[in-house]
C-alpha positions as CSV (number, residue, x, y, z in Angstrom):
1,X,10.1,-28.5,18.0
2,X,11.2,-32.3,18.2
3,X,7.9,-33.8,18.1
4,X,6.9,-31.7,15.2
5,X,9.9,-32.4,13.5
6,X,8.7,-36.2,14.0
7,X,5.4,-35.9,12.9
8,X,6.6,-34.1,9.4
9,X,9.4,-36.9,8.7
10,X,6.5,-39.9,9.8
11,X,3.7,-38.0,8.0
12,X,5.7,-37.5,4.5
13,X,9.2,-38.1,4.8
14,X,10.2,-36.5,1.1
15,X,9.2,-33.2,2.3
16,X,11.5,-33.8,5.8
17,X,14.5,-35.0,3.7
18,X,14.0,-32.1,0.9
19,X,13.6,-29.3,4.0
20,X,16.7,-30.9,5.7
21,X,18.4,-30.4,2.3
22,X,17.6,-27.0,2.1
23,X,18.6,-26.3,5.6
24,X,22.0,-27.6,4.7
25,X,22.5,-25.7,1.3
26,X,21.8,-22.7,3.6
27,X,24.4,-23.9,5.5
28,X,27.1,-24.1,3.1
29,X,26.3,-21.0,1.9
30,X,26.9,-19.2,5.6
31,X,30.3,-20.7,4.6
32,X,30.6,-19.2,1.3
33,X,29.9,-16.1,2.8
34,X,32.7,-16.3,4.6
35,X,35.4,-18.2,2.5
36,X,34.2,-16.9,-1.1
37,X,35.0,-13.6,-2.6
38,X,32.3,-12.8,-4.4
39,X,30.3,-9.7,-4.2
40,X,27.4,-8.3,-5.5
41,X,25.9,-5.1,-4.6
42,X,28.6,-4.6,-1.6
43,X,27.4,-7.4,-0.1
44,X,28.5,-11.3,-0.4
45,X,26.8,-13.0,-3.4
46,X,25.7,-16.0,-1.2
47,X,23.6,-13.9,1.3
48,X,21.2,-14.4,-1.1
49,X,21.3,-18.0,-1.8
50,X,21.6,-18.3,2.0
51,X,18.2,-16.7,2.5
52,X,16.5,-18.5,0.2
53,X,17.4,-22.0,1.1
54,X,16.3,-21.2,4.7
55,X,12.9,-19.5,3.7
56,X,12.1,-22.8,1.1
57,X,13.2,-25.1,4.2
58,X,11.1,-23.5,6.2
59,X,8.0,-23.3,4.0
60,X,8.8,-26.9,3.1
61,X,8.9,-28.0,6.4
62,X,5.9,-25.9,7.5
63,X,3.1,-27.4,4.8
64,X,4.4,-30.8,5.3
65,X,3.1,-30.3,9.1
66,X,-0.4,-28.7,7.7
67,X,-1.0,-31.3,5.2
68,X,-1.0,-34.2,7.1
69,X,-4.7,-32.6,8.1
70,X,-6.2,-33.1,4.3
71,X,-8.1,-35.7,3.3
72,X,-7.5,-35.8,0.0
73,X,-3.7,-37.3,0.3
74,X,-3.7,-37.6,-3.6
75,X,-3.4,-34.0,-3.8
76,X,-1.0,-33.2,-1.2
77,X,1.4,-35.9,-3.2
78,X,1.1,-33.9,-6.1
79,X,1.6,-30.2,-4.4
80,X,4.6,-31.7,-2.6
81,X,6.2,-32.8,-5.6
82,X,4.9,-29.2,-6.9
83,X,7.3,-27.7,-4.2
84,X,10.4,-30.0,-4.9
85,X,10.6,-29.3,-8.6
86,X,9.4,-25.5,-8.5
87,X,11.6,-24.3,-5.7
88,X,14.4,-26.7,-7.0
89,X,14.3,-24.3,-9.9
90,X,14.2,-21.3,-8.7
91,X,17.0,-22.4,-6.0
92,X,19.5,-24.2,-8.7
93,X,19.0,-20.6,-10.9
94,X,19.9,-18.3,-7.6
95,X,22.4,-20.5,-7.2
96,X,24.0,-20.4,-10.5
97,X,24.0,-16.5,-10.7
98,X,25.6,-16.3,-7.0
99,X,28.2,-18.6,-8.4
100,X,29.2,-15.9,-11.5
101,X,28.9,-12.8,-9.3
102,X,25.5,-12.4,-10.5
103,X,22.3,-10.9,-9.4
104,X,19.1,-13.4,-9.8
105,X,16.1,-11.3,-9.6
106,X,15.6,-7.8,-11.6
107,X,18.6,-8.8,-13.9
108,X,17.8,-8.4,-17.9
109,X,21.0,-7.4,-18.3
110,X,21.7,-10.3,-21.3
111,X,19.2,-12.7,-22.7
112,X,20.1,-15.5,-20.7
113,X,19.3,-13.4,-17.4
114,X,16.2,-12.1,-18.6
115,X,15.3,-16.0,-19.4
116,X,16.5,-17.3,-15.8
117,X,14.6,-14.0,-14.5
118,X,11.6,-15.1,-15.8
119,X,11.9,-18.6,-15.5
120,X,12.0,-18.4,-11.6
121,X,9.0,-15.9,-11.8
122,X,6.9,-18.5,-13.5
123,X,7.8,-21.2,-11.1
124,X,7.2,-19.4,-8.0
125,X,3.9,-18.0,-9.8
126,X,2.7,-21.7,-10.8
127,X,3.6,-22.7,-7.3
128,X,1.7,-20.2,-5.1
129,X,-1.1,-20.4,-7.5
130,X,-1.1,-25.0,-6.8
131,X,-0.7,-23.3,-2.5
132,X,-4.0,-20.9,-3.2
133,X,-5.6,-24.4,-4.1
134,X,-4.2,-25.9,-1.3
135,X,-5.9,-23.6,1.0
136,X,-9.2,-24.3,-1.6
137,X,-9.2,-27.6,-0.4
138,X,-8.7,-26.8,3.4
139,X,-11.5,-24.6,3.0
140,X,-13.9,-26.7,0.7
141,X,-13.4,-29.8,3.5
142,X,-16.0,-30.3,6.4
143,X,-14.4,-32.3,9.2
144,X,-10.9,-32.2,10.3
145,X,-8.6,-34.5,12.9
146,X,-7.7,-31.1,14.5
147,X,-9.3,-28.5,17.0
148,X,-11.4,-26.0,14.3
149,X,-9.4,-23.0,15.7
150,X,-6.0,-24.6,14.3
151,X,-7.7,-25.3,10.9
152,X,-8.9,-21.7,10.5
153,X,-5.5,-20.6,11.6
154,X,-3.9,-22.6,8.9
155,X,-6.4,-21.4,6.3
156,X,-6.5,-17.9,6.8
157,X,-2.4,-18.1,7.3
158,X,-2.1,-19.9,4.1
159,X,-4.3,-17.2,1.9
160,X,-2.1,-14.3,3.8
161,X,1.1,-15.7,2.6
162,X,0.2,-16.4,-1.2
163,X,-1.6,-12.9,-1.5
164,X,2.2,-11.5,-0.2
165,X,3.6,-13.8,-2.4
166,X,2.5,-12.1,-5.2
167,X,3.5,-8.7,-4.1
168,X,6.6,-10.0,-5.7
169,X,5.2,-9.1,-9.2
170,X,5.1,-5.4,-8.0
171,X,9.4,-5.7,-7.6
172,X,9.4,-7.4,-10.9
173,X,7.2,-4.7,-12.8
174,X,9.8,-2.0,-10.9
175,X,13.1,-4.3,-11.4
176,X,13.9,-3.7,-8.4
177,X,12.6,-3.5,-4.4
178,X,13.9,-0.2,-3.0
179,X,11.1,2.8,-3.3
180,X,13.1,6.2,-3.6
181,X,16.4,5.0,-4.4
182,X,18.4,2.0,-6.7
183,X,18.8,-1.5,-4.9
184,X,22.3,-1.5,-2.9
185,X,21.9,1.5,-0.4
186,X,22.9,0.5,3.0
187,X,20.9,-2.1,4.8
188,X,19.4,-3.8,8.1
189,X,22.0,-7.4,8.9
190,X,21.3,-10.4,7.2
191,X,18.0,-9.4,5.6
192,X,19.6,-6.2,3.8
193,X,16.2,-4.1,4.1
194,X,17.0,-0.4,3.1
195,X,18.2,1.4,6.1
196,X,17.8,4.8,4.5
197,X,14.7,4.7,1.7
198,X,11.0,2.3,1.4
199,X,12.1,-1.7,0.8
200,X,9.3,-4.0,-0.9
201,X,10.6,-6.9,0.6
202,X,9.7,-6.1,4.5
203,X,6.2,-6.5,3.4
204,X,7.0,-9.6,1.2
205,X,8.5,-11.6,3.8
206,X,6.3,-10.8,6.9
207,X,3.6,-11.5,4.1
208,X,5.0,-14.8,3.1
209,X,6.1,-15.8,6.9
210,X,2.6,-14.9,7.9
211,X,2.2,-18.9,7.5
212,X,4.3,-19.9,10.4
213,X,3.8,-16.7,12.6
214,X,0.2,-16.6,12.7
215,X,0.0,-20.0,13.8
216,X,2.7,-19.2,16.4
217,X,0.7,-16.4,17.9
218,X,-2.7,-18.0,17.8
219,X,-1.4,-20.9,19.3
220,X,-0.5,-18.9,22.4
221,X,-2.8,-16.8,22.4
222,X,-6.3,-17.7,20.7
223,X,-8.7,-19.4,22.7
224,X,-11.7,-19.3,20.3
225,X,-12.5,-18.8,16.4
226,X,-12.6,-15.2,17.0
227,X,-9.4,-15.2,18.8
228,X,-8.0,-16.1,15.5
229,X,-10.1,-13.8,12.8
230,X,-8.8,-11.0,15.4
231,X,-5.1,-11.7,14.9
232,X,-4.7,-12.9,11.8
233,X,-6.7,-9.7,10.9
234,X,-4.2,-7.2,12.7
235,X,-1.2,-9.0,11.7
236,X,-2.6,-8.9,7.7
237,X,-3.1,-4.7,9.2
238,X,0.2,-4.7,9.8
239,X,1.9,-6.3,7.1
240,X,0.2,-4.4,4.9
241,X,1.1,-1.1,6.8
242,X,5.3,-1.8,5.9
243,X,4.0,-1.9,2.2
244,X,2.4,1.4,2.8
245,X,5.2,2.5,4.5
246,X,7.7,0.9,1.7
247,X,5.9,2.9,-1.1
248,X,6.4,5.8,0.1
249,X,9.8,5.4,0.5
250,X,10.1,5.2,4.3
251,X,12.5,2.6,5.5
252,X,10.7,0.2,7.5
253,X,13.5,0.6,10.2
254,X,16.2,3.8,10.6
């Protein structure tokens, strides 16, 4: 973990400091949730804030180690400044509604939170739409400084997490991420999954965290090209089975 943590912070070291930054907002909001007050949905209001500064850190973090294998260094500047300023948004705005008791996403209660709503759709729309081309350009280049079952690995893992990504637009279109019941029913630690009814977001974040789980897996297990198709294509099986299982309302664990 060292030595990749190296080669991120000598191979770009504005996406090392902006992950480290994200690791310690998460961090300060661990000790918001247990020295603040605030509540929403029976749960404290920085879980949330928490989760999402840990997920962008990690994400952050986990491209800065893939795109060190691109050629095209022009374009990996621009994606990573992409990142910065699109999750900055959507993190300052999660933020902000945490800090008045707020929910971020499915709120439309007023104008302003149907604006700050939106606003964090579009950037994280914008920004998985600049990570599709991303995984364009791994695909459309020919030779890489890396063993070719690692590069497939990447590129297969990077499609799997933008197409998940964008289950997110099936929550917005319901306001809302539990199937058979409203948002706030009794839930798994930490992640808050819906212990008793379906829950969109098992599927979104196995889907989105498909980028540094597959790579985990086939890197301990995959000794060839087919290796990898084979277990990126039961892991997309599976992640796609909780979505089954979400929509019709089963929770993904009782």
């Amino acid at each position: 973990m060292k030595h990749l943590l190296e080669i991120i912070k000598y191979k770009n070291e504005t996406i090392f400091i902006y992950g480290a930054a994200c690791f310690l907002g998460a961090l300060i909001c661990y000790a918001l949730t247990k020295y603040s007050a605030t509540q929403i949905m029976g749960i404290s209001g920085w879980i949330k804030p928490l989760k999402f500064f840990l997920s962008v850190g990690i994400f952050t973090w986990t491209m800065g180690f893939y795109l060190q294998y691109l050629e095209n260094q022009k374009q990996v500047e621009i994606y990573i400044w992409s990142m910065i300023v699109l999750f900055s948004i959507e993190l300052i705005l999660i933020v902000y509604q945490a800090a008045q008791g707020k929910m971020s996403h499915f709120n439309i209660a007023t104008t302003k939170d149907s604006l700050i709503f939106n606003l964090m759709a579009i950037a994280i729309t914008i920004l998985m739409l600049h990570t599709l081309y991303i995984a364009v350009l791994f695909f459309n280049q020919s030779k890489f400084n890396a063993p070719e079952t690692m590069i497939l690995t990447v590129k297969l893992s990077i499609l799997i997490t933008v197409l998940f990504a964008f289950e997110g637009f099936a929550m917005g279109a319901l306001l809302k991420h539990t199937i058979g019941s409203q948002d706030g029913s009794p839930g798994l630690p930490l992640v808050n999954w819906s212990k008793t009814n379906g829950d969109l977001r098992v599927a979104h974040f196995f889907g989105i965290h498909a980028l540094q789980i597959i790579p985990l897996v086939t890197y301990l297990f995959a000794k060839s090209k087919r290796d990898v198709i084979i277990i990126s294509s039961i892991y997309f099986v599976l992640v796609t089975y909780t979505l089954i299982q979400a929509l019709q309302g089963k929770p993904f664990i009782k």
